[in-house]
N, C-alpha and C positions, 0 to 999 in steps of 0.2 A: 496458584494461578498456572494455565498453560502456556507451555512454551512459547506456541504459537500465536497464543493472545497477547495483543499490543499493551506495552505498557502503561498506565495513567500517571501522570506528573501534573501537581497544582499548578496555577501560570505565574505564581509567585516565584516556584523554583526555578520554573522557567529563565525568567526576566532573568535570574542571577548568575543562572549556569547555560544559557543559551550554546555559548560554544561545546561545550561537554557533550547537551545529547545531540547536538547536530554531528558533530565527530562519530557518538555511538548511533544515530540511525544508517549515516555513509559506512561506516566498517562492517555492520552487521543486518543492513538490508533487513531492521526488522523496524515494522513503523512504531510511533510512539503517539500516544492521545497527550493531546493537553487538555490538563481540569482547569474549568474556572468556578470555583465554589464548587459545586455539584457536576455542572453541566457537561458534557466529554462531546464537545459538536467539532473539533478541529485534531486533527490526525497528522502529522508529519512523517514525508514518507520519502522515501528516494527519488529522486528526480527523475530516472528512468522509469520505475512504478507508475507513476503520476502521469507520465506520457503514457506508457501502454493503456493505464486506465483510462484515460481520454479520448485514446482511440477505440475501444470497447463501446465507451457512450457514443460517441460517434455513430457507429455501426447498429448500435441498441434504438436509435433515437432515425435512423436509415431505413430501418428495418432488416438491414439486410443479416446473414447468419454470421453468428459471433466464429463457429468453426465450419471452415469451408470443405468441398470436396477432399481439396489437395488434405488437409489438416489431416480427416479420417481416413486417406490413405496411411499417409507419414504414418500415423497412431497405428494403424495395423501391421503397419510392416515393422514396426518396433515389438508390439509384442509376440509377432510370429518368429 
């Protein structure tokens, strides 16, 4: 599995260890899927995540641009 790909945990484990991976998704900012049988439809993820991503759909759902003027300045002046 990649690093970067979220973990799957059954919601059986869940139920039993609920504090464990809520500790490990806060420590390590990486989200976690919960399985139910098969299904992997619910994601736990860092509270701050979950807001930024909200405001993304916001803007998506706005129309307006996810990165602005200013952003692709900032971005150029960083890799120059």
């Amino acid at each position: 599995m990649d690093e970067d790909e979220p973990k799957a945990i059954p919601i059986t484990h869940l139920r039993d260890s609920l504090g464990y991976f809520y500790q490990h998704v806060a420590e390590t900012d990486r989200p976690l899927v919960i399985q139910r049988y098969r299904d992997q439809s619910v994601v736990m993820v860092p509270l701050w995540e979950w807001r930024w991503l909200k405001q993304l759909e916001a803007k998506v759902r706005a129309g307006e641009p996810i990165i602005t003027e200013d952003d692709l300045a900032a971005i150029s002046r960083d890799v120059s």
